[in-house]
C-alpha positions as a LaTeX table, in Angstrom:
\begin{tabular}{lrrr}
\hline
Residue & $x$ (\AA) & $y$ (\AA) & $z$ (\AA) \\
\hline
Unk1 & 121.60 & 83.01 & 90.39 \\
Unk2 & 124.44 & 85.55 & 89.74 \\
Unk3 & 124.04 & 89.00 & 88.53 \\
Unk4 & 123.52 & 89.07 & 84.45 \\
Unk5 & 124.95 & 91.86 & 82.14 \\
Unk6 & 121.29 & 93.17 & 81.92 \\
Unk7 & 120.99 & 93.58 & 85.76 \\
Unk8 & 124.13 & 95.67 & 85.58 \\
Unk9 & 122.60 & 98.60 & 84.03 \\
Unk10 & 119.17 & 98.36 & 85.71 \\
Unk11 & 118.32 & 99.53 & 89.35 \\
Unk12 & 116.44 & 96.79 & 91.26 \\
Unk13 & 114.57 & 97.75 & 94.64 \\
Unk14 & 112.37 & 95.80 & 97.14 \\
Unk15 & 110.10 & 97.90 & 98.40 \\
Unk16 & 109.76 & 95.96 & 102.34 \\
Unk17 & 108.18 & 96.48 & 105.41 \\
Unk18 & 108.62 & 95.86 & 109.35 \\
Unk19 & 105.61 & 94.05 & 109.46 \\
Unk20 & 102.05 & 93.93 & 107.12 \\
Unk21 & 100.02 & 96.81 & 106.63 \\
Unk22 & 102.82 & 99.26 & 107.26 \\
Unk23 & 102.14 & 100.96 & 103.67 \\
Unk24 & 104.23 & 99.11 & 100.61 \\
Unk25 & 102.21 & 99.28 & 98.51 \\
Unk26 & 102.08 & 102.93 & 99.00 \\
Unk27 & 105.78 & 103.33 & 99.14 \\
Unk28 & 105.72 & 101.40 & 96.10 \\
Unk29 & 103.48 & 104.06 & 94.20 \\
Unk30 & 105.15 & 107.30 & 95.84 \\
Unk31 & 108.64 & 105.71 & 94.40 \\
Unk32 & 106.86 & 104.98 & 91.26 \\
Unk33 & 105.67 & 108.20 & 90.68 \\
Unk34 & 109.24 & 110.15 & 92.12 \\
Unk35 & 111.55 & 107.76 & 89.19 \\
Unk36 & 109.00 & 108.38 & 86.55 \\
Unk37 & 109.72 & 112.56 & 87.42 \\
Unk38 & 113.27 & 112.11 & 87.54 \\
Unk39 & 113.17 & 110.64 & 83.83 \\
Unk40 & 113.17 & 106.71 & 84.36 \\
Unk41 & 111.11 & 104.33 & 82.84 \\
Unk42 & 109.49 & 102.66 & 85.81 \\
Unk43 & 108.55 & 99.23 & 86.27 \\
Unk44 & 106.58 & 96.85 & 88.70 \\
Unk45 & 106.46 & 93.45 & 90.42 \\
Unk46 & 104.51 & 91.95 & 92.72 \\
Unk47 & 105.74 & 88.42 & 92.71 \\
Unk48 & 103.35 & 87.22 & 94.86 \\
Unk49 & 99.78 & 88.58 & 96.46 \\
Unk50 & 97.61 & 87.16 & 99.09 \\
Unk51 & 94.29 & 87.30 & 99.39 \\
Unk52 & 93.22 & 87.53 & 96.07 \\
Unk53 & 89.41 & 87.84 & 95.37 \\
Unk54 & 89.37 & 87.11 & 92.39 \\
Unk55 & 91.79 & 89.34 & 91.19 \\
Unk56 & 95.01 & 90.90 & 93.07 \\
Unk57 & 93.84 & 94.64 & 93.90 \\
Unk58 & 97.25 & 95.84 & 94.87 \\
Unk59 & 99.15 & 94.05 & 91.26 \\
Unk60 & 96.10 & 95.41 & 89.21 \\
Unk61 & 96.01 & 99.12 & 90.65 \\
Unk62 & 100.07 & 99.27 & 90.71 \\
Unk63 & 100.17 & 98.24 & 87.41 \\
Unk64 & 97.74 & 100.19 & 86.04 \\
Unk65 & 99.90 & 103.29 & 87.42 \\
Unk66 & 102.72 & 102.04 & 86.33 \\
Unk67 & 101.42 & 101.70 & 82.56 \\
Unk68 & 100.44 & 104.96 & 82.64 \\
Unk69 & 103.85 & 106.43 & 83.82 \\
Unk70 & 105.38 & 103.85 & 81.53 \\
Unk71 & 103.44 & 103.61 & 78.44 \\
Unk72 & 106.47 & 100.76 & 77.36 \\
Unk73 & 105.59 & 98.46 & 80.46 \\
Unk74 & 103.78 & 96.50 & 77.95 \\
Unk75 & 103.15 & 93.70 & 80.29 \\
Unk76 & 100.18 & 91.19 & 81.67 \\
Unk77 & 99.08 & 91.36 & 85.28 \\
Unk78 & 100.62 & 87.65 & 85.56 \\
Unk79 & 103.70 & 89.06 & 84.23 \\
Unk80 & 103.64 & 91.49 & 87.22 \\
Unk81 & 101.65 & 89.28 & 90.07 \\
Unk82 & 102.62 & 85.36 & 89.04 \\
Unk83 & 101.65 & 83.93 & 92.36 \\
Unk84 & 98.24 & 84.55 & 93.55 \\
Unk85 & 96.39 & 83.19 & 96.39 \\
Unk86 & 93.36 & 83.51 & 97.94 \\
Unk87 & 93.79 & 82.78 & 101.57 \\
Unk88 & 94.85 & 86.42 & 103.11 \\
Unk89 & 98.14 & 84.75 & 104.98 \\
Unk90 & 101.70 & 84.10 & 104.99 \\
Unk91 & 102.55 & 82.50 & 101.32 \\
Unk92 & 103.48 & 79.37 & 102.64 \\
Unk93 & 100.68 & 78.94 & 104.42 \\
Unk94 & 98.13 & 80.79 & 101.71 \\
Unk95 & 99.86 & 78.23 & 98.65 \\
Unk96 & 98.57 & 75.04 & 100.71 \\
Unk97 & 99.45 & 72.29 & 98.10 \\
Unk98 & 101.30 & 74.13 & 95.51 \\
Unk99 & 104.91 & 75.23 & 95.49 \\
Unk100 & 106.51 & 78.72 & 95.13 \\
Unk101 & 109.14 & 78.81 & 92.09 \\
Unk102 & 111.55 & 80.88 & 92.83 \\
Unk103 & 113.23 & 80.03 & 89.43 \\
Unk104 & 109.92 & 81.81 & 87.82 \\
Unk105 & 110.39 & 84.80 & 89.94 \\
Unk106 & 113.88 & 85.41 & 89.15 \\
Unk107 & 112.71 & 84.72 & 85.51 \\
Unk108 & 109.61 & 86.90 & 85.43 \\
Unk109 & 111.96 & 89.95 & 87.02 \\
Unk110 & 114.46 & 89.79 & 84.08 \\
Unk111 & 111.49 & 89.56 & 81.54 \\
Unk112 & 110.32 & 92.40 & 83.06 \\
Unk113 & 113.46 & 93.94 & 83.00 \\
Unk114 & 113.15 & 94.43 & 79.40 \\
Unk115 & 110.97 & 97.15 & 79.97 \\
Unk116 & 111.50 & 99.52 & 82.52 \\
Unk117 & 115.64 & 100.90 & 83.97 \\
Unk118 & 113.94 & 100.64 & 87.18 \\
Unk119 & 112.31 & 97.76 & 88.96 \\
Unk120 & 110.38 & 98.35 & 91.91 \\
Unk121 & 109.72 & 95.03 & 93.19 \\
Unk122 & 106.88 & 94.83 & 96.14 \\
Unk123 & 107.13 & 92.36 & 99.06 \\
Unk124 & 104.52 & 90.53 & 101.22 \\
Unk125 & 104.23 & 90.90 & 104.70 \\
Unk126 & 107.54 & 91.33 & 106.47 \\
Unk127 & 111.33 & 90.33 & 105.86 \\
Unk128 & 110.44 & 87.09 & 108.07 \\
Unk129 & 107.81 & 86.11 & 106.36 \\
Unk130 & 107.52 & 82.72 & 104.80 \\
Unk131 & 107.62 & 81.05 & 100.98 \\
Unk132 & 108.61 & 78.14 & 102.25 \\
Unk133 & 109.31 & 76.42 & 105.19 \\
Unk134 & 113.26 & 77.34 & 104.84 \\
Unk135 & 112.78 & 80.57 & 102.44 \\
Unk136 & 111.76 & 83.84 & 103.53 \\
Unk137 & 110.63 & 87.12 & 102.19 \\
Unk138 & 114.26 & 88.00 & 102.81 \\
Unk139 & 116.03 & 85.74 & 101.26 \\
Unk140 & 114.09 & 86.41 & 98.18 \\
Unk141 & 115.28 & 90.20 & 98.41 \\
Unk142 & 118.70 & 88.40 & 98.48 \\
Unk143 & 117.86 & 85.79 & 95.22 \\
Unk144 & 117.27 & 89.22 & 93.20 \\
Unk145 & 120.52 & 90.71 & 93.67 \\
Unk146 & 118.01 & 94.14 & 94.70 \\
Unk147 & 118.47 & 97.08 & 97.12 \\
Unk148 & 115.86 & 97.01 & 99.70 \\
Unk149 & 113.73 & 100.18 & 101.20 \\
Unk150 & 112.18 & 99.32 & 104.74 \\
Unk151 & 109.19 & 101.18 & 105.66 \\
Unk152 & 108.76 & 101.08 & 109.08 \\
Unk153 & 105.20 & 102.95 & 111.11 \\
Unk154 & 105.50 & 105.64 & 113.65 \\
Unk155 & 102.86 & 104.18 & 116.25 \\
Unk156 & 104.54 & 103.52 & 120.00 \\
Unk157 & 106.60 & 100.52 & 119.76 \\
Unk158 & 107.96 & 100.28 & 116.49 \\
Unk159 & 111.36 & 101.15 & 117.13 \\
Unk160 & 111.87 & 97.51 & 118.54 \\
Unk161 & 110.81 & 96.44 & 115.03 \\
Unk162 & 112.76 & 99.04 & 113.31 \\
Unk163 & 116.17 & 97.81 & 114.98 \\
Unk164 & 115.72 & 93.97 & 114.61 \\
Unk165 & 114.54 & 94.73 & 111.14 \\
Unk166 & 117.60 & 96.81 & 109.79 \\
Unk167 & 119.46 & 93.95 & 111.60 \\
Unk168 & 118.13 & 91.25 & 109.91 \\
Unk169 & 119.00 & 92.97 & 106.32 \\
Unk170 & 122.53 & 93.21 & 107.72 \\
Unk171 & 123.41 & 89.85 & 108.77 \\
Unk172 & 122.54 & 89.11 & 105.38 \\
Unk173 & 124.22 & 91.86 & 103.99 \\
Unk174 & 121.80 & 93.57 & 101.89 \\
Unk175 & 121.89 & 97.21 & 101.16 \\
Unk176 & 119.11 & 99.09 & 102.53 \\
Unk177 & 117.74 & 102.18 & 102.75 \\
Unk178 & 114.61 & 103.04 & 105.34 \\
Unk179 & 111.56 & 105.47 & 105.48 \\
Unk180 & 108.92 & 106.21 & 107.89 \\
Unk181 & 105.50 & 106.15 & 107.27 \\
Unk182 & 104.29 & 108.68 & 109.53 \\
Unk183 & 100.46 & 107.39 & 109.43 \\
Unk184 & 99.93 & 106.20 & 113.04 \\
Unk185 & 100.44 & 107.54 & 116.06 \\
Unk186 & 101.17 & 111.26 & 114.22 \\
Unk187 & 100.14 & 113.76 & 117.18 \\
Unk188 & 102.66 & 111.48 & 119.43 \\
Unk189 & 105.12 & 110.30 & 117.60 \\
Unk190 & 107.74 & 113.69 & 117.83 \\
Unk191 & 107.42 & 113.00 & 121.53 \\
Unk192 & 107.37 & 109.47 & 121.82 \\
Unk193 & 108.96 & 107.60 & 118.74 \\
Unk194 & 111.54 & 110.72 & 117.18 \\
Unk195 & 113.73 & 111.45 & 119.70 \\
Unk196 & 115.63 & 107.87 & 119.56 \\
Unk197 & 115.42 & 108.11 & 116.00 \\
Unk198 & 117.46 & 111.56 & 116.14 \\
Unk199 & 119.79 & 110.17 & 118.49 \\
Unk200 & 120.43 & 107.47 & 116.87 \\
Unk201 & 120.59 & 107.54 & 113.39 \\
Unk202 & 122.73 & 110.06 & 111.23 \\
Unk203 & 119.47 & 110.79 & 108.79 \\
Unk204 & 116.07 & 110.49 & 109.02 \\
Unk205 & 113.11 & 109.49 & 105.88 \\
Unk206 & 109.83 & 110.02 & 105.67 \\
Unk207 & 107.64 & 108.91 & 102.60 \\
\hline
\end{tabular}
């Protein structure tokens, strides 16, 4: 789907991660809470949430923030978390028998769109993980036309994971921004993880 007039004066970011439990979900609430000081009206999507039971704790509790920061964002929770699924796994795998729309995504971002000038759209797992069998978390970042930011850990062995993650984004050309989560590994990671990370890069993040 190409880019509409509306998207053109809206910021759209996918909040993503090297791998689960790397802290989106707390990215998504420290950007939240930084656009809503700077003067936007903030907005939130979850398009999809595993392990859901009964309700999606991450869609509900983002929301709820975001309503508050955003008295406008005059939205339902399946507005902001369509697909929900029990089974705490990869989409494909936690949607068994049903099928992943990505149609209704796009569609539910625009609605939601109509409320907030920034969108900050929440992933699931990692950039490689699956919707279906040929569609990953990735190429949905792609489908929405949206900037991505990449939080990677600090814990011993996440530069590997760093790397191939910032090059998957750019073999698909997607602009990205990244930030470290410094919530592992903290007493070793200036002597371990850092000093590749100040060789290499030009700038360095942290949430």
């Amino acid at each position: 789907m190409k880019p509409t007039a509306l998207l053109k004066n809206k910021q759209i970011l996918f909040i993503t991660a090297t791998n689960t439990d790397v802290g989106k979900s707390y990215a998504c609430e420290h950007f939240l809470k930084k656009y809503s000081k700077e003067g936007l009206k903030v907005g939130y999507f979850k398009p999809i949430e595993t392990g859901v039971n009964p309700t999606p704790l991450d869609g509900t509790r983002l929301l709820k923030l975001t309503q508050e920061l955003n008295p406008n964002f005059m939205v339902t929770l399946f507005d902001v978390v369509p697909y929900q699924f029990e089974l705490p796994a990869a989409p494909y795998v936690a949607k068994k028998k049903s099928t992943i729309d990505i149609d209704v995504i796009v569609q539910k971002m625009h609605h939601l769109l109509n409320f907030c000038d920034i969108l900050i759209i929440e992933g699931a797992g990692g950039l490689m993980v699956p919707l279906e069998k040929e569609y990953f978390m990735i190429d949905l970042i792609k489908t929405l036309h949206a900037k991505a930011f990449l939080i990677v850990p600090s814990h011993l062995g996440s530069i590997n994971d760093t790397l191939l993650s910032m090059e998957a984004l750019k073999n698909r050309h997607i602009e990205f921004d990244w930030y470290i989560n410094l919530y592992k590994d903290k007493e070793t990671f200036s002597t371990i993880t850092l000093p590749f990370y100040e060789a290499y890069f030009d700038e360095i993040k942290y949430l």
